[in-house]
TORRO-580232 format. One record per residue: x, y, z of N, C-alpha, C, CB in turn; residue number from 1. Coordinates in steps of 0.05 Angstrom, whole numbers, plus 5000, padded with zeros to 4 digits. Glycine has a CB too. Layout:
BEGIN
rec n.east:X	n.north:Y	n.up:Z	ca.east:X	ca.north:Y	ca.up:Z	c.east:X	c.north:Y	c.up:Z	cb.east:X	cb.north:Y	cb.up:Z	num:NUM $
...
This chain:
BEGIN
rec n.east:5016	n.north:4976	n.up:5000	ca.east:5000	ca.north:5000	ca.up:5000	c.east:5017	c.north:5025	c.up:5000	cb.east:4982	cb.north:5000	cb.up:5024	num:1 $
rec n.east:5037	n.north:5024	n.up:5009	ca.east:5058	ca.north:5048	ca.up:5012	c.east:5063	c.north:5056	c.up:4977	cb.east:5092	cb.north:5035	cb.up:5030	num:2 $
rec n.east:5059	n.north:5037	n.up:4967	ca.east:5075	ca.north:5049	ca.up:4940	c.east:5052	c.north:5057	c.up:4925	cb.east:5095	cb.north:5025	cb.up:4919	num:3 $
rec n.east:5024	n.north:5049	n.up:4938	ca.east:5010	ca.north:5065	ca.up:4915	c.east:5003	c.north:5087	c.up:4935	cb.east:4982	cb.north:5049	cb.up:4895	num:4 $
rec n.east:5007	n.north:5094	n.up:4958	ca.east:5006	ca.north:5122	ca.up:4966	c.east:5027	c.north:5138	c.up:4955	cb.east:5008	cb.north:5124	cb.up:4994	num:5 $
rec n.east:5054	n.north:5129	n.up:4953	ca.east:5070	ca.north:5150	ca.up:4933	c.east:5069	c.north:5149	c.up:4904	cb.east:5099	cb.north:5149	cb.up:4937	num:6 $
rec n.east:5041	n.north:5135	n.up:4897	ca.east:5035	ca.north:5132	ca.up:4863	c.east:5019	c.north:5159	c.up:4864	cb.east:5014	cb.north:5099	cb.up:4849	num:7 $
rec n.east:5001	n.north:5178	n.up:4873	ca.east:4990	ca.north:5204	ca.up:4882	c.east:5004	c.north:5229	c.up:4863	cb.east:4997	cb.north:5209	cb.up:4915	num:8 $
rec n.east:5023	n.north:5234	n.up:4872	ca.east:5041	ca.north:5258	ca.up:4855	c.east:5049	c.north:5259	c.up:4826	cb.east:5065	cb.north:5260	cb.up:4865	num:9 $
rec n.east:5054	n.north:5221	n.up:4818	ca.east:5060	ca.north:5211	ca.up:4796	c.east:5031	c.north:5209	c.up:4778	cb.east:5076	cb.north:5186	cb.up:4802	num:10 $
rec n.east:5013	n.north:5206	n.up:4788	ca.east:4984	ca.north:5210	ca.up:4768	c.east:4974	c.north:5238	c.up:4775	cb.east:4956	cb.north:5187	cb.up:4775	num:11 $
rec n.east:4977	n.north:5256	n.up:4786	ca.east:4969	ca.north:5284	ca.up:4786	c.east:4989	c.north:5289	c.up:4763	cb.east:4974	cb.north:5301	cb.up:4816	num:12 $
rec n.east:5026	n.north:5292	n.up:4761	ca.east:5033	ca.north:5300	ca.up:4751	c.east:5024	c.north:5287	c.up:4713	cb.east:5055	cb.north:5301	cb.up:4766	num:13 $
rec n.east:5021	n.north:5262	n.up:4712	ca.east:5014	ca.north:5254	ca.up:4684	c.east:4981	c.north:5268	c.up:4674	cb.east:5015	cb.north:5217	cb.up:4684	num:14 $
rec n.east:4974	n.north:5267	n.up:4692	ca.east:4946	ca.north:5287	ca.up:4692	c.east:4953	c.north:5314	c.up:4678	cb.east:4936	cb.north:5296	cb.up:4726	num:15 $
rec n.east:4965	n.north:5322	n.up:4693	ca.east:4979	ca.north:5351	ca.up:4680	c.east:4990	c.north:5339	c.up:4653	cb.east:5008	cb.north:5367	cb.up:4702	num:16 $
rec n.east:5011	n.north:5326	n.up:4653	ca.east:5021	ca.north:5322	ca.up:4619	c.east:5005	c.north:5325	c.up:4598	cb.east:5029	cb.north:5299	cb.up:4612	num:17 $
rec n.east:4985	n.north:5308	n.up:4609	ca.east:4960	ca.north:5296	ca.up:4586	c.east:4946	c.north:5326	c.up:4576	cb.east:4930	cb.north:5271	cb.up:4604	num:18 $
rec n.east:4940	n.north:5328	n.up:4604	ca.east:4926	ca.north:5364	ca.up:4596	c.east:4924	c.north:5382	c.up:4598	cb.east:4913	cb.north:5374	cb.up:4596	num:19 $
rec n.east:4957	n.north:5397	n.up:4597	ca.east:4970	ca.north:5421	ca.up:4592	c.east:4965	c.north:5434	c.up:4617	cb.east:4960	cb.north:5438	cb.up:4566	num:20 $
rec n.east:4955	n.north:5421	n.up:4637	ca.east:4949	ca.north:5433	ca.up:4658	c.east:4970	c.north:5437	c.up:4677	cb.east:4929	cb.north:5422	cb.up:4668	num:21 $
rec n.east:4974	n.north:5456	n.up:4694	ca.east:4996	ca.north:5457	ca.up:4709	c.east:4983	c.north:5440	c.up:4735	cb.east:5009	cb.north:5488	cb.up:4714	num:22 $
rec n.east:5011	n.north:5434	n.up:4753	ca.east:4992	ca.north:5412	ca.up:4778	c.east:4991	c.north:5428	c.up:4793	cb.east:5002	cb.north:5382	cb.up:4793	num:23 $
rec n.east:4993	n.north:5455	n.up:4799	ca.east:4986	ca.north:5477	ca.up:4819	c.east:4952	c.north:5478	c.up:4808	cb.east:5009	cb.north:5511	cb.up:4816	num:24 $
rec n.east:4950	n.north:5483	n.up:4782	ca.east:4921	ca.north:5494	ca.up:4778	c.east:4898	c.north:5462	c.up:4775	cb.east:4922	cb.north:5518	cb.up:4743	num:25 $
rec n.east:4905	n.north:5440	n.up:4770	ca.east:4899	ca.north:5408	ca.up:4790	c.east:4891	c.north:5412	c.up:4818	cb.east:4930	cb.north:5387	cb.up:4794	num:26 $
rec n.east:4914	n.north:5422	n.up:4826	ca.east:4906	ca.north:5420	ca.up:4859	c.east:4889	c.north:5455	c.up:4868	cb.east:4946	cb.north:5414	cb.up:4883	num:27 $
rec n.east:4889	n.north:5464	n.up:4857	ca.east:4875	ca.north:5497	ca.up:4862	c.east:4843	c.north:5484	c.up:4873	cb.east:4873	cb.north:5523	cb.up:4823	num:28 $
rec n.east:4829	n.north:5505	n.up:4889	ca.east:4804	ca.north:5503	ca.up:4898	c.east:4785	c.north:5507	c.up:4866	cb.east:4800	cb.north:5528	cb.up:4925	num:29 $
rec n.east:4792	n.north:5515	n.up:4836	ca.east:4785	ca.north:5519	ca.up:4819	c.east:4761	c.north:5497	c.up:4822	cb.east:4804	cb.north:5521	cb.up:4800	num:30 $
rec n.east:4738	n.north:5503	n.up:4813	ca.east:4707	ca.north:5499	ca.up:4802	c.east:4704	c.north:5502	c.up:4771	cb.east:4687	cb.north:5521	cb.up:4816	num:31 $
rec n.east:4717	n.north:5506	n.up:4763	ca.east:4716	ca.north:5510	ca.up:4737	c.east:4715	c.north:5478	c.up:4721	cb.east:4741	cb.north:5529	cb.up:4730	num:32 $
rec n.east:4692	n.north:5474	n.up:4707	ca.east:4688	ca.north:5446	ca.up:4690	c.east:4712	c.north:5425	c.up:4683	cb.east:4677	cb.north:5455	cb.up:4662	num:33 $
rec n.east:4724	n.north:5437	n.up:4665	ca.east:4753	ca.north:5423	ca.up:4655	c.east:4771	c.north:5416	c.up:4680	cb.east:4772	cb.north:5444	cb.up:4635	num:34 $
rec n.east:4773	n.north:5430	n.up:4698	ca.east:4796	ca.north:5438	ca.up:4717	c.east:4786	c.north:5398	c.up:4736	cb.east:4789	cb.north:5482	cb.up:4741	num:35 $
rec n.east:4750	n.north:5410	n.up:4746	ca.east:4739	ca.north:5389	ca.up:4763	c.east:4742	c.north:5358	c.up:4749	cb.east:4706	cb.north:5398	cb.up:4769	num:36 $
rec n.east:4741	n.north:5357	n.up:4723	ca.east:4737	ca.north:5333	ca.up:4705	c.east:4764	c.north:5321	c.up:4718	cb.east:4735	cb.north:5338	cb.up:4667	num:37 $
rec n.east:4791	n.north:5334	n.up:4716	ca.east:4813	ca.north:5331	ca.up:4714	c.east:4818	c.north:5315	c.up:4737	cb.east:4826	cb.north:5352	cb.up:4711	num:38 $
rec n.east:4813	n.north:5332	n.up:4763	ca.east:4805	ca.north:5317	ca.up:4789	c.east:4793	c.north:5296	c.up:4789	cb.east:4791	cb.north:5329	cb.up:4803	num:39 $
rec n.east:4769	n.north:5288	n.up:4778	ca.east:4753	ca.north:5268	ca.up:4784	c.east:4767	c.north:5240	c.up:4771	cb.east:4723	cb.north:5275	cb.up:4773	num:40 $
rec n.east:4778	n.north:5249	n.up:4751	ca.east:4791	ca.north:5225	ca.up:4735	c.east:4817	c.north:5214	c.up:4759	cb.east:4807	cb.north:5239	cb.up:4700	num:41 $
rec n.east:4828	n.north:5240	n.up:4769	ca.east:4852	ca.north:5232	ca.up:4780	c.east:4840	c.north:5218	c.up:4812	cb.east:4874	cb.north:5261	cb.up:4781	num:42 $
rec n.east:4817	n.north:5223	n.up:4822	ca.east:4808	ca.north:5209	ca.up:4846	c.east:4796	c.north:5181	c.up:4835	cb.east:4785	cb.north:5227	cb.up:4863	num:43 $
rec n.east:4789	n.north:5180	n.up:4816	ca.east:4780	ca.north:5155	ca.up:4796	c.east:4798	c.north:5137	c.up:4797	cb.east:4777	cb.north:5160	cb.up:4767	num:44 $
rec n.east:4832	n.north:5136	n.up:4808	ca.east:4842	ca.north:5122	ca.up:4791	c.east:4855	c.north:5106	c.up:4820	cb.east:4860	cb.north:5137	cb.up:4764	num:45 $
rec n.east:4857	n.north:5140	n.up:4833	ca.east:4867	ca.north:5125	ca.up:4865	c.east:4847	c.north:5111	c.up:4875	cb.east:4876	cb.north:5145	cb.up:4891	num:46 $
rec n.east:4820	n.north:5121	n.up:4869	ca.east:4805	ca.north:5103	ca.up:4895	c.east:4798	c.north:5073	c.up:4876	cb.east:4768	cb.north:5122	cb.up:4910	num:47 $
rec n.east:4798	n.north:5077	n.up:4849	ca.east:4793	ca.north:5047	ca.up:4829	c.east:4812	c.north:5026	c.up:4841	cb.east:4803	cb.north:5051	cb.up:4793	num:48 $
rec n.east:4836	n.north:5040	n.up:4830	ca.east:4865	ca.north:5020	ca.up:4823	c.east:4884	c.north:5021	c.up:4838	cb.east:4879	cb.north:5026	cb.up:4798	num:49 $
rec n.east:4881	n.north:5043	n.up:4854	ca.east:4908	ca.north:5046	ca.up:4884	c.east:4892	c.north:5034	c.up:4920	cb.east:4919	cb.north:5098	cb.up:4890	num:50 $
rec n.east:4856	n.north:5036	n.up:4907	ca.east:4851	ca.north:5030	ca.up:4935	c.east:4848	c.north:5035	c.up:4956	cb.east:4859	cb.north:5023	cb.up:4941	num:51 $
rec n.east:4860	n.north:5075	n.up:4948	ca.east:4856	ca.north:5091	ca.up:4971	c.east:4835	c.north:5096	c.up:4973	cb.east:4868	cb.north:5112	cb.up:4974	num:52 $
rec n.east:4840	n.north:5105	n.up:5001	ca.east:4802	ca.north:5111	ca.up:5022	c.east:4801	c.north:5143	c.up:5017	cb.east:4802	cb.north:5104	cb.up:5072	num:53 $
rec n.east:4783	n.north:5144	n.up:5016	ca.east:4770	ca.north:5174	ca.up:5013	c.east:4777	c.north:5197	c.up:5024	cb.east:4749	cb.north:5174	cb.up:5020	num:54 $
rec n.east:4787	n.north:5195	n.up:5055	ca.east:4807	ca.north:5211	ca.up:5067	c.east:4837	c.north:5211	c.up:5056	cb.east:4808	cb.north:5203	cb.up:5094	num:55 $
rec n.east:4845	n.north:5184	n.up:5050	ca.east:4874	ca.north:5191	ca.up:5036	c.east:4875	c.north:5208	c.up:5007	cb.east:4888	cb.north:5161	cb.up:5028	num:56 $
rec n.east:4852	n.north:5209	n.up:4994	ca.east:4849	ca.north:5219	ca.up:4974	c.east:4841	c.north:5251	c.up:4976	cb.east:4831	cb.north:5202	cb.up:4961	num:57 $
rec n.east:4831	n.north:5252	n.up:4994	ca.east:4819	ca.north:5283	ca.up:5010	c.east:4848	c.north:5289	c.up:5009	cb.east:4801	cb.north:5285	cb.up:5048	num:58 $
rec n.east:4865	n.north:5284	n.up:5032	ca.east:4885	ca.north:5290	ca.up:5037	c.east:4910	c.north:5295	c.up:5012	cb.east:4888	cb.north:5273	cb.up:5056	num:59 $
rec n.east:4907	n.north:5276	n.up:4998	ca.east:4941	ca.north:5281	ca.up:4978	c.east:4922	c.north:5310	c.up:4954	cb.east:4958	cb.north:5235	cb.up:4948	num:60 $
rec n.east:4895	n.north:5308	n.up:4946	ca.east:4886	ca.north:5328	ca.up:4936	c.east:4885	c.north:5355	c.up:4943	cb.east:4869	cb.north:5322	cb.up:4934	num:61 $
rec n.east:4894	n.north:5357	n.up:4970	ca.east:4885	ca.north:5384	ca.up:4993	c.east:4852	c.north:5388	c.up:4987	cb.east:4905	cb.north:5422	cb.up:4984	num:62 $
rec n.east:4839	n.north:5371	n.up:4993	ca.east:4810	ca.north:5383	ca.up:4991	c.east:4803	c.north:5389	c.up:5019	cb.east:4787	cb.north:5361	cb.up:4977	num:63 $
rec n.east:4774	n.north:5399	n.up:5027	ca.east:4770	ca.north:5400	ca.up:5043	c.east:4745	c.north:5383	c.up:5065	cb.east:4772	cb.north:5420	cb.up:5038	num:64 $
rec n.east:4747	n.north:5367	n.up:5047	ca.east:4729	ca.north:5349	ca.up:5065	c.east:4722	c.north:5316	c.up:5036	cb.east:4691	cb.north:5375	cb.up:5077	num:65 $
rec n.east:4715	n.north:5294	n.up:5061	ca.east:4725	ca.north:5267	ca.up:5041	c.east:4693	c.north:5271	c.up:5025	cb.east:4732	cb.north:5226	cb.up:5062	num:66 $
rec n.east:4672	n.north:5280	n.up:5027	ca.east:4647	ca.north:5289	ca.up:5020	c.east:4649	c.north:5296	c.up:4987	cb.east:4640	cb.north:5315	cb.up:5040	num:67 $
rec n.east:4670	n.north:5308	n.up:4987	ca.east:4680	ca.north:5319	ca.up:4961	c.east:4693	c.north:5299	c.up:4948	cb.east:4698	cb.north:5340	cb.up:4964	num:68 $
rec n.east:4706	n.north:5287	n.up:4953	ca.east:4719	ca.north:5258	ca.up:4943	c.east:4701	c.north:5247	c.up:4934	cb.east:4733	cb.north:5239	cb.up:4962	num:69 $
rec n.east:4679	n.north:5229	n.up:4956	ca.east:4652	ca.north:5220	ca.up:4949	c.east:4636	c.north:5225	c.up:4919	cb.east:4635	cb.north:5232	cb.up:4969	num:70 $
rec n.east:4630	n.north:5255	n.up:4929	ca.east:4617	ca.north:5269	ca.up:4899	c.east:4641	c.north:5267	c.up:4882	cb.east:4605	cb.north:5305	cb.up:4901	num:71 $
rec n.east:4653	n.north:5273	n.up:4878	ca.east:4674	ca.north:5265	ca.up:4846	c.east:4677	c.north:5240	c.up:4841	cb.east:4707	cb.north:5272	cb.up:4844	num:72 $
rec n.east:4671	n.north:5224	n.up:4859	ca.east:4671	ca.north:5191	ca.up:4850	c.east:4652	c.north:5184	c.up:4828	cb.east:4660	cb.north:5171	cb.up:4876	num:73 $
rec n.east:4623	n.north:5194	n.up:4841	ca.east:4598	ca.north:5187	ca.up:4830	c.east:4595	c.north:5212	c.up:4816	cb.east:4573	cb.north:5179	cb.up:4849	num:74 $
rec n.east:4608	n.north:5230	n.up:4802	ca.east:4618	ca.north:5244	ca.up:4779	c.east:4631	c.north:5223	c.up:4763	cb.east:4638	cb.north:5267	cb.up:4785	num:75 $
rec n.east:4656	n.north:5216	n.up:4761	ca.east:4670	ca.north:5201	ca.up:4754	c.east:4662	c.north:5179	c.up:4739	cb.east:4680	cb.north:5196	cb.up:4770	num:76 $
rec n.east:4637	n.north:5165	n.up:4751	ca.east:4627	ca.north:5143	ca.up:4740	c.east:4611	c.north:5148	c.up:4721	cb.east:4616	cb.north:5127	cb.up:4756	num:77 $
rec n.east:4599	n.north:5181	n.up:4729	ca.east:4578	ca.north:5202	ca.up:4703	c.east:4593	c.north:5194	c.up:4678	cb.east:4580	cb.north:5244	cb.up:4705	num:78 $
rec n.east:4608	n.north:5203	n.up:4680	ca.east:4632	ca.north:5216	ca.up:4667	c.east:4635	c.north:5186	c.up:4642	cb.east:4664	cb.north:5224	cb.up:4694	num:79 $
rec n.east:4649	n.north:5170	n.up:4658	ca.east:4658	ca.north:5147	ca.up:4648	c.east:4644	c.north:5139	c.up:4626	cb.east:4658	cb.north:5127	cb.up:4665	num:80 $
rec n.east:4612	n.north:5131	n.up:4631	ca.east:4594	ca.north:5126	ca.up:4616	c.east:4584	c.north:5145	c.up:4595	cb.east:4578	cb.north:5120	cb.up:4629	num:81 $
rec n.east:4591	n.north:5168	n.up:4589	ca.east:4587	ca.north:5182	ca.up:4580	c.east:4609	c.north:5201	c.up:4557	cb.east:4576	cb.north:5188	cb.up:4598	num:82 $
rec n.east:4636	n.north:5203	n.up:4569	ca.east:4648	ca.north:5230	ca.up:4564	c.east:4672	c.north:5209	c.up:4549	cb.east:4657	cb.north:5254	cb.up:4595	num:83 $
rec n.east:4684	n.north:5209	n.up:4527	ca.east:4700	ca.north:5194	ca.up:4512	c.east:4726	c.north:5195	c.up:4527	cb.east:4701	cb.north:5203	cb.up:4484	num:84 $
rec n.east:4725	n.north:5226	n.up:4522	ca.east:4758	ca.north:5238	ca.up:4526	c.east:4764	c.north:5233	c.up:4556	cb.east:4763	cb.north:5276	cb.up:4519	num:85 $
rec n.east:4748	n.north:5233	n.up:4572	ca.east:4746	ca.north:5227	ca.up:4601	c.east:4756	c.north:5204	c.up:4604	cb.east:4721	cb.north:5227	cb.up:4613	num:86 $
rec n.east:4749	n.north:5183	n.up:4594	ca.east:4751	ca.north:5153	ca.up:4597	c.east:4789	c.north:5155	c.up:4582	cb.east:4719	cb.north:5130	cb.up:4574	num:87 $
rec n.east:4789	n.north:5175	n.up:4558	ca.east:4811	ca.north:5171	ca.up:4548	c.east:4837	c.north:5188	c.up:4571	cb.east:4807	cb.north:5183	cb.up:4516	num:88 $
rec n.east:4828	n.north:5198	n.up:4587	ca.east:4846	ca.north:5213	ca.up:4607	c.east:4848	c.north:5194	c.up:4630	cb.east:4834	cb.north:5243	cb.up:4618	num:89 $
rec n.east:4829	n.north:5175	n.up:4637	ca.east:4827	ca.north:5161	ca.up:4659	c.east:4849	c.north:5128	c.up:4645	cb.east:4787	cb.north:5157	cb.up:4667	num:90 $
rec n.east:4848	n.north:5123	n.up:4616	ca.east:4870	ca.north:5103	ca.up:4607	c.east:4895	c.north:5117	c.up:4604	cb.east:4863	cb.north:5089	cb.up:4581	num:91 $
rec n.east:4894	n.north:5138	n.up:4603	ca.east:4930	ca.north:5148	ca.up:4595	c.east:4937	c.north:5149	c.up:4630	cb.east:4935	cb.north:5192	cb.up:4574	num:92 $
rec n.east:4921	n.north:5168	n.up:4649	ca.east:4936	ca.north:5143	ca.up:4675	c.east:4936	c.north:5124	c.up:4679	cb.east:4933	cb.north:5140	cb.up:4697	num:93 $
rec n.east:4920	n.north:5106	n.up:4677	ca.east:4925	ca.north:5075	ca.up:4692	c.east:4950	c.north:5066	c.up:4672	cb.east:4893	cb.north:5049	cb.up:4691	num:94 $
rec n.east:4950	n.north:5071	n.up:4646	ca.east:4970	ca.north:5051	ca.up:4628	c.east:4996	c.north:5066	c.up:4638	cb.east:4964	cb.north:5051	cb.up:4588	num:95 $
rec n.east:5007	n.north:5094	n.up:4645	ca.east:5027	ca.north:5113	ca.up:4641	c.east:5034	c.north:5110	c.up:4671	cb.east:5018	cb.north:5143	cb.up:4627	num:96 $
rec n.east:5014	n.north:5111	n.up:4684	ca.east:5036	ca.north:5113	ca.up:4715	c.east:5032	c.north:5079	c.up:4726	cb.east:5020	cb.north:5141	cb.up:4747	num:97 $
rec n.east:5016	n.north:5065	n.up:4721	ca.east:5004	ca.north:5044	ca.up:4743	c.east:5009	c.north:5018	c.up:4729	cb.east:4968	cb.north:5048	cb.up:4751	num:98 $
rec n.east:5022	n.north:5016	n.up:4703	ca.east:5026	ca.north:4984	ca.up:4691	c.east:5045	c.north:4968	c.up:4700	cb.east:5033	cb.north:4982	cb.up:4663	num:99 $
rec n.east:5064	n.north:4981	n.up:4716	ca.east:5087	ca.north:4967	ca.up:4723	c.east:5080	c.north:4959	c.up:4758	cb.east:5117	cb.north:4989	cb.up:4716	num:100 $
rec n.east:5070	n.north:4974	n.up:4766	ca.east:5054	ca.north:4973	ca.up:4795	c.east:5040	c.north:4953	c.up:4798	cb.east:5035	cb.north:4994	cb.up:4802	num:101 $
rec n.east:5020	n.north:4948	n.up:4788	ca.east:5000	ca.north:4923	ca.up:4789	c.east:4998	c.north:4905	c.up:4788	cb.east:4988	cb.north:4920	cb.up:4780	num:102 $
């Protein structure tokens, strides 16, 4: 479990690669659509495929409560079913940070 708690920084930062996003404006309190998608994918992948609990995920995100985690989950799964490029941001992490992990 230790190693996919320090897997966190390494899928925020490929997050950012994928989408030009800086990981200051990832982790920003931003509400802004694109910004939240980005998030949800990246809580998508820890709480899917790393296993973390909702507070660990609160926590490496700086959010402010695991409530918020929760709701981006069941975003996330919106999302999945629905949003191409979403699902295509949610495979460029699992294949880019997490293939050698698993």
């Amino acid at each position: 479990m230790n190693t996919y708690k320090r897997m966190m920084p390494i899928i925020i930062k490929a997050a950012s690669d994928y989408t030009s996003l800086p990981v200051s404006v990832i982790m920003s309190k931003s509400r802004s659509r694109h910004i939240c998608r980005v998030r949800f994918a990246v809580m998508w992948v820890a709480r899917n495929r790393l296993e973390l609990t909702l507070n660990r995920i609160k926590d490496e995100l700086k959010l402010s409560d695991h409530s918020t985690v929760h709701n981006g989950l069941k975003r996330a799964e919106e999302l999945r079913s629905s949003n191409v490029a979403f699902l295509n941001l949610i495979d460029y992490l699992i294949f880019s940070c997490l293939e050698d992990v698993a």
